[in-house]
TIGU-16351 format. One record per residue (C-alpha): z, x, y. Coordinates in steps of 0.001 Angstrom, whole numbers. Layout:
% residues N
<r <Z X Y>>
...
% end
This chain:
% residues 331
<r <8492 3576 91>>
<r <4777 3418 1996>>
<r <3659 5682 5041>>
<r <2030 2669 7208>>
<r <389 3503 9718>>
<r <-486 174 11925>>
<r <-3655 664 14474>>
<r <-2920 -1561 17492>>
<r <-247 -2388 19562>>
<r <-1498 -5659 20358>>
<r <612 -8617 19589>>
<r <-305 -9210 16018>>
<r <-359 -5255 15306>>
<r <3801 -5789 16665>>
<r <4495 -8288 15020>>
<r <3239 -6789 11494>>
<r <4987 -3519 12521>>
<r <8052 -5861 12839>>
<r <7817 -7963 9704>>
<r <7499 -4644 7413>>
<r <10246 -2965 9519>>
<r <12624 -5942 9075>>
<r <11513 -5364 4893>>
<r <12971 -2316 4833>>
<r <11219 503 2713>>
<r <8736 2143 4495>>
<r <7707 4477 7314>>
<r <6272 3040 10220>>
<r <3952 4286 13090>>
<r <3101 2011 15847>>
<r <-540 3429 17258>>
<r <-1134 2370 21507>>
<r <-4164 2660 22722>>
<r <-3112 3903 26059>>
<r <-138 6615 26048>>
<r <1742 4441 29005>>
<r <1843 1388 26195>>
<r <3491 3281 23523>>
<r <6219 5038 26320>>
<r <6896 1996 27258>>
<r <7523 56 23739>>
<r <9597 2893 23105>>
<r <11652 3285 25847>>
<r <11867 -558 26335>>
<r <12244 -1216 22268>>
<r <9723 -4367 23340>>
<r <6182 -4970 23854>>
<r <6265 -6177 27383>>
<r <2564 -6204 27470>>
<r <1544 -8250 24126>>
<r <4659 -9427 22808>>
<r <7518 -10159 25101>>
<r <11089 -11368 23642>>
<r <10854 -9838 20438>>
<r <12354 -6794 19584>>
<r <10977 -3511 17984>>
<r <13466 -1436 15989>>
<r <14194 2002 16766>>
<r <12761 2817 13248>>
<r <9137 2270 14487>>
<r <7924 5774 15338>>
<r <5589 5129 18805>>
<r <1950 6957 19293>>
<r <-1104 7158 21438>>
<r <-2779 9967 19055>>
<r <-4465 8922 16151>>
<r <-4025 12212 14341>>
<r <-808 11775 14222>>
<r <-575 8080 13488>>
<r <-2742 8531 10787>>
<r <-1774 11742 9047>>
<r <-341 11366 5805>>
<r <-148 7645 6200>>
<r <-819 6076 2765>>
<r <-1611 2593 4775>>
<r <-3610 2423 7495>>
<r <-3103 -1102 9338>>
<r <-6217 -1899 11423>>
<r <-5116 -4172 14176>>
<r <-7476 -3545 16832>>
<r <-9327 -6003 18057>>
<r <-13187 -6132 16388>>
<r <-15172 -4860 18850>>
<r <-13156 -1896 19054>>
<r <-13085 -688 15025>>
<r <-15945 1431 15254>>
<r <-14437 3306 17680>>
<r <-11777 3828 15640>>
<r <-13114 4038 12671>>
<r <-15576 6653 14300>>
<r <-12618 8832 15252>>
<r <-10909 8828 12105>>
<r <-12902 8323 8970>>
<r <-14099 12337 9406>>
<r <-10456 12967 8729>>
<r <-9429 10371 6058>>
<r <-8459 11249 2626>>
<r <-9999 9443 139>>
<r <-6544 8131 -1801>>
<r <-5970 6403 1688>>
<r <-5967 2580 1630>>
<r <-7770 900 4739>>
<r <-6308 -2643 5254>>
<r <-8529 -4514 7974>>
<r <-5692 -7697 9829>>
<r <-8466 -8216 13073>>
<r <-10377 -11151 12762>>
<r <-13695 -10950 14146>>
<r <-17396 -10080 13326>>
<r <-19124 -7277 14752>>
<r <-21404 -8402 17623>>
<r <-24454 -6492 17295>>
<r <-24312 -5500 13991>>
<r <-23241 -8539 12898>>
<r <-20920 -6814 9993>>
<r <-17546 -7943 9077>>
<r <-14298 -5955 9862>>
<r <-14597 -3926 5696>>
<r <-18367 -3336 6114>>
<r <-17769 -1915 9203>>
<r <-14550 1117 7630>>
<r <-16817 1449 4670>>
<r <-19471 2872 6645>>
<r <-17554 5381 8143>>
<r <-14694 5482 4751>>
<r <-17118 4881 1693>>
<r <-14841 6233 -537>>
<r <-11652 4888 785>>
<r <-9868 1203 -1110>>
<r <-10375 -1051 1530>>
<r <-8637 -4415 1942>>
<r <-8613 -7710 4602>>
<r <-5341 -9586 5397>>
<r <-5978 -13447 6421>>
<r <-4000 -16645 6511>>
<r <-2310 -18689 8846>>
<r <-211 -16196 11032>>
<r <908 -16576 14381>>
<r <1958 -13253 15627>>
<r <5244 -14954 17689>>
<r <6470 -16550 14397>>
<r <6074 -13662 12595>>
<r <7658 -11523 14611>>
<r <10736 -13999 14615>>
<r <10657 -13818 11073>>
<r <10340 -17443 11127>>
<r <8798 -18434 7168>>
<r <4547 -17118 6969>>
<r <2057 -17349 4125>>
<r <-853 -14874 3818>>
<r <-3315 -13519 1804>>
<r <-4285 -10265 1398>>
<r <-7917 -9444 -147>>
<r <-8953 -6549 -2474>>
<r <-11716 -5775 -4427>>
<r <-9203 -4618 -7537>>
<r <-6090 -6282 -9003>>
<r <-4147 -3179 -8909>>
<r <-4739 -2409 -4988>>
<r <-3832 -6059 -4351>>
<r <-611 -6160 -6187>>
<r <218 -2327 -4314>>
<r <-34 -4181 -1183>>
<r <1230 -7387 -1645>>
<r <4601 -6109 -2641>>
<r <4265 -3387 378>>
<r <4301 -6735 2703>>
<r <5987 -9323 1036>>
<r <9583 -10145 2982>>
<r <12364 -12867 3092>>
<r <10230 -13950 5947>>
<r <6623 -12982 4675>>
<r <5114 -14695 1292>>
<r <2044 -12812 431>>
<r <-373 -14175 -1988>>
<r <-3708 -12572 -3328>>
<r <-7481 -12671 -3876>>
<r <-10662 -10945 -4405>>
<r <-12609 -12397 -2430>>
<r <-13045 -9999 761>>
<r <-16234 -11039 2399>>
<r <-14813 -15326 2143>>
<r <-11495 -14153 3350>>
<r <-12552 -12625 6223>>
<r <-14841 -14949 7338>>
<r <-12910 -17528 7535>>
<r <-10669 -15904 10000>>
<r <-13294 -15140 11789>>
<r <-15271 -18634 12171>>
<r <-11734 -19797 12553>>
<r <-11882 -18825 16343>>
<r <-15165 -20368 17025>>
<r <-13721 -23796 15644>>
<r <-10766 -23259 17614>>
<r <-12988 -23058 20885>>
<r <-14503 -25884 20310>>
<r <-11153 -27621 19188>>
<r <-10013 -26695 22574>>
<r <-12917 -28165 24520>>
<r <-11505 -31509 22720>>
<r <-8695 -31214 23758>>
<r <-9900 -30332 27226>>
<r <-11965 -33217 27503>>
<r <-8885 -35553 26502>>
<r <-11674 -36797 23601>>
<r <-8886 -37658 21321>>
<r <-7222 -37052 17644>>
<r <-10564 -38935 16036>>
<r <-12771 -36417 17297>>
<r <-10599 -33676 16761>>
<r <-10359 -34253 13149>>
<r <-13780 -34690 13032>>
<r <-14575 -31298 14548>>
<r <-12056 -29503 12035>>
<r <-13551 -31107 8940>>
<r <-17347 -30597 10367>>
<r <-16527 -26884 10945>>
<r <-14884 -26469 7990>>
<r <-17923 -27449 6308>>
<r <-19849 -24585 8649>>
<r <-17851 -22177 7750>>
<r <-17790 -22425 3943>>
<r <-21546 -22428 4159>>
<r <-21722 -19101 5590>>
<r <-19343 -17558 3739>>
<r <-21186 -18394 1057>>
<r <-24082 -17288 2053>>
<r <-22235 -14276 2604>>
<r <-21084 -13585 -992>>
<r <-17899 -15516 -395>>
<r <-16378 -18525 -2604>>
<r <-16057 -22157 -1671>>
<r <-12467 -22105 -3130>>
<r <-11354 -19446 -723>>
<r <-12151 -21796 1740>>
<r <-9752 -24503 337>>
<r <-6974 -21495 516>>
<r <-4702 -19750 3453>>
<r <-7694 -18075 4608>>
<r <-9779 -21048 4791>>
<r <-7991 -24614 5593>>
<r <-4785 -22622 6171>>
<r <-6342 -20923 9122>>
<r <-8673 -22988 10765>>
<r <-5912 -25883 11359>>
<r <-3137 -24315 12243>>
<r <-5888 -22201 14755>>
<r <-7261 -25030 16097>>
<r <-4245 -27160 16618>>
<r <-1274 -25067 17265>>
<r <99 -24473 21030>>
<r <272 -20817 20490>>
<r <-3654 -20340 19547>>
<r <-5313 -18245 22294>>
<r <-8510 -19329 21178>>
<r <-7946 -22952 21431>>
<r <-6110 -22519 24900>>
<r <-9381 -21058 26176>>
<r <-11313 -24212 24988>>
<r <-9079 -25898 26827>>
<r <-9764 -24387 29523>>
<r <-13473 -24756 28955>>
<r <-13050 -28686 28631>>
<r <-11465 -28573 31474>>
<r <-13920 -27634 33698>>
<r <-13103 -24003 34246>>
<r <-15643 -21242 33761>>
<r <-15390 -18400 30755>>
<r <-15124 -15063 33328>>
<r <-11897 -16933 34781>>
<r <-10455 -18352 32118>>
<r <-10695 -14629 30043>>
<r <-9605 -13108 33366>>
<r <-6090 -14801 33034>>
<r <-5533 -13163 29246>>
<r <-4575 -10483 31206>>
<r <-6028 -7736 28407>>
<r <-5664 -10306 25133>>
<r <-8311 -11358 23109>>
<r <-9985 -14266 22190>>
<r <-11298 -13355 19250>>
<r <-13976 -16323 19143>>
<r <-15861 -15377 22123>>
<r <-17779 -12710 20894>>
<r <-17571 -13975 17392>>
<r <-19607 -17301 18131>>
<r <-22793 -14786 18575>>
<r <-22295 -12866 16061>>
<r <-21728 -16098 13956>>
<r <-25326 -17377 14844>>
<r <-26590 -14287 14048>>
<r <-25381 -14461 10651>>
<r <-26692 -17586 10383>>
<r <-29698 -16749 11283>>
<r <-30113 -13917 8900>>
<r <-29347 -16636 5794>>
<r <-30727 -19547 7325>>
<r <-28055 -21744 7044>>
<r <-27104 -24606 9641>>
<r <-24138 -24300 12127>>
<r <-24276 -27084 15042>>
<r <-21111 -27095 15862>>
<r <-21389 -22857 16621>>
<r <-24228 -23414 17999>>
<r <-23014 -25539 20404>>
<r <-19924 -23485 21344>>
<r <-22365 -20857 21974>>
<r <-23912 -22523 24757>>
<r <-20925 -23892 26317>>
<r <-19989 -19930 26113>>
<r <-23146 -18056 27127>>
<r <-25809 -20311 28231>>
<r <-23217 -22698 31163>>
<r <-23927 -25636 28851>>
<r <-21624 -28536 29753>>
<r <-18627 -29053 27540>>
<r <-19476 -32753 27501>>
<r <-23026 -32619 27123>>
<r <-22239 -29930 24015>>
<r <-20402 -32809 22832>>
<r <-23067 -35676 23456>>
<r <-25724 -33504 22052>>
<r <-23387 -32902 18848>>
<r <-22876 -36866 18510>>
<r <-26602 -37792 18858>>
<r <-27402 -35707 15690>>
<r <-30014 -37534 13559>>
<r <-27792 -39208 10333>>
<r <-27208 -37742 7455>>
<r <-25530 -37503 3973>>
<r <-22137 -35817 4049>>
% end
């Protein structure tokens, strides 16, 4: 038996809570941001907020202090969105022990800084085994227990195989790796394909171009992630490939849905105003993206792009024209 402690109560931090309740064989806390949240997933045994229709068994103990979520927890489940781990990590890494594991499931880069999701807990847990969960995961399915594949990455063999058999299910296949900074990024670039999926989709551009885009930004992201330290065959994996299709064409991708949006004509405030509190992940990754790329020179048109659809009121189509009239080149 584990002590997990999962940090979020977002829709993907239910649905993992779920999947390892439905296991069997641990103790679960459920950490809410807001007090109110985690009343009401307990008294309702439901996320009406995040994850409506699924249920959360009574066995999920319900918080809105961290002290408690995280004392004596010998898994500590960051599901908050990116922006927000600092904060977190801020608040709890004073406390930590070091025989604590620190297993990052947000997908994002950090805007400013620029530092992905285990950078960011190792500055505040140095000491700590940290970890990154990726793959193609939507939190709906997952929570239905309908069949998932993901990978979990670690920097040792032994903390891998600890928590792949914490999270492997009937429901949940759970594969491995070692490559941290390669897993992660792909499921963060994932998003910023997905916008720009979206904004195909949006523009009614067709299955030609779409399957352009996906194969073009696959070949973006690997080259960052190598630049990063990653490996190109992570990219070929659940983390890579995996992620970025079923992201970019699935009806149940947020990130997509707001490139949709985009394609459509509508404008970013308004479109993120209707999430009602969920994030899009690739929004504020498609900076931090460029950044990156930036800082190891490496080329990424298609990001580039999004970001000025995003942040600059390009137009969707122009993005796309611009994109198309790209001198020629060797693949």
């Amino acid at each position: 038996m584990s002590r997990i402690a999962v940090i979020g109560a977002g829709s993907w931090g239910t649905a993992l809570a779920i999947s390892l309740a439905r296991r069997g064989g641990h103790e679960l806390t459920l950490w809410a941001h807001r007090a109110a949240h985690a009343e009401e997933i307990a008294a309702n045994h439901e996320n009406l907020t995040y994850l409506k229709g699924y249920p959360v068994p009574a066995s999920i103990r319900l918080t809105a202090s961290l002290d408690e979520a995280t004392h004596n927890a010998e898994i500590l489940l960051c599901v908050t969105p990116s922006q927000a781990l600092r904060s977190i990590m801020q608040q709890i890494g004073p406390t930590l022990s070091t025989d604590q594991v620190l297993l990052s499931a947000s997908k994002g880069i950090e805007e400013k800084s620029f530092l992905r999701m285990s950078q960011v807990m190792q500055q505040y847990a140095p000491k700590n085994p940290i970890g990154t969960l990726g793959g193609p995961s939507f939190a709906q399915e997952v929570a239905a227990a309908m069949p998932t594949a993901i990978t979990i990455a670690t920097p040792t063999e032994s903390l891998g195989k600890s928590l792949q058999d914490a999270f492997t299910s009937s429901s949940l296949r759970v594969y491995r790796n070692d490559d941290v900074p390669g897993t992660e990024l792909g499921g963060a670039l994932k998003n910023v394909i997905a916008l720009a999926a979206g904004v195909v989709t949006g523009l009614e551009l067709g299955n030609n171009a779409a399957a352009a885009l996906i194969t073009r930004g696959m070949v973006e992201i690997t080259r960052l992630a190598i630049a990063c330290g990653g490996r190109a065959e992570t990219m070929s994996g659940l983390s890579g490939i995996g992620d970025l299709v079923l992201t970019c064409t699935g009806g149940l991708s947020r990130n997509r849905a707001v490139g949709i949006e985009l394609g459509k004509g509508r404008k970013l405030p308004e479109i993120l105003a209707g999430l009602h509190g969920k994030v899009a992940e690739g929004v504020r990754s498609t900076t931090a993206a460029l950044g990156l790329a930036q800082r190891y020179d490496v080329e990424m048109p298609l990001t580039e792009q999004m970001a000025a659809v995003l942040h600059a009121d390009k137009s969707p189509l122009d993005a796309i024209r611009d994109l198309m009239s790209r001198p020629g080149r060797t693949e």
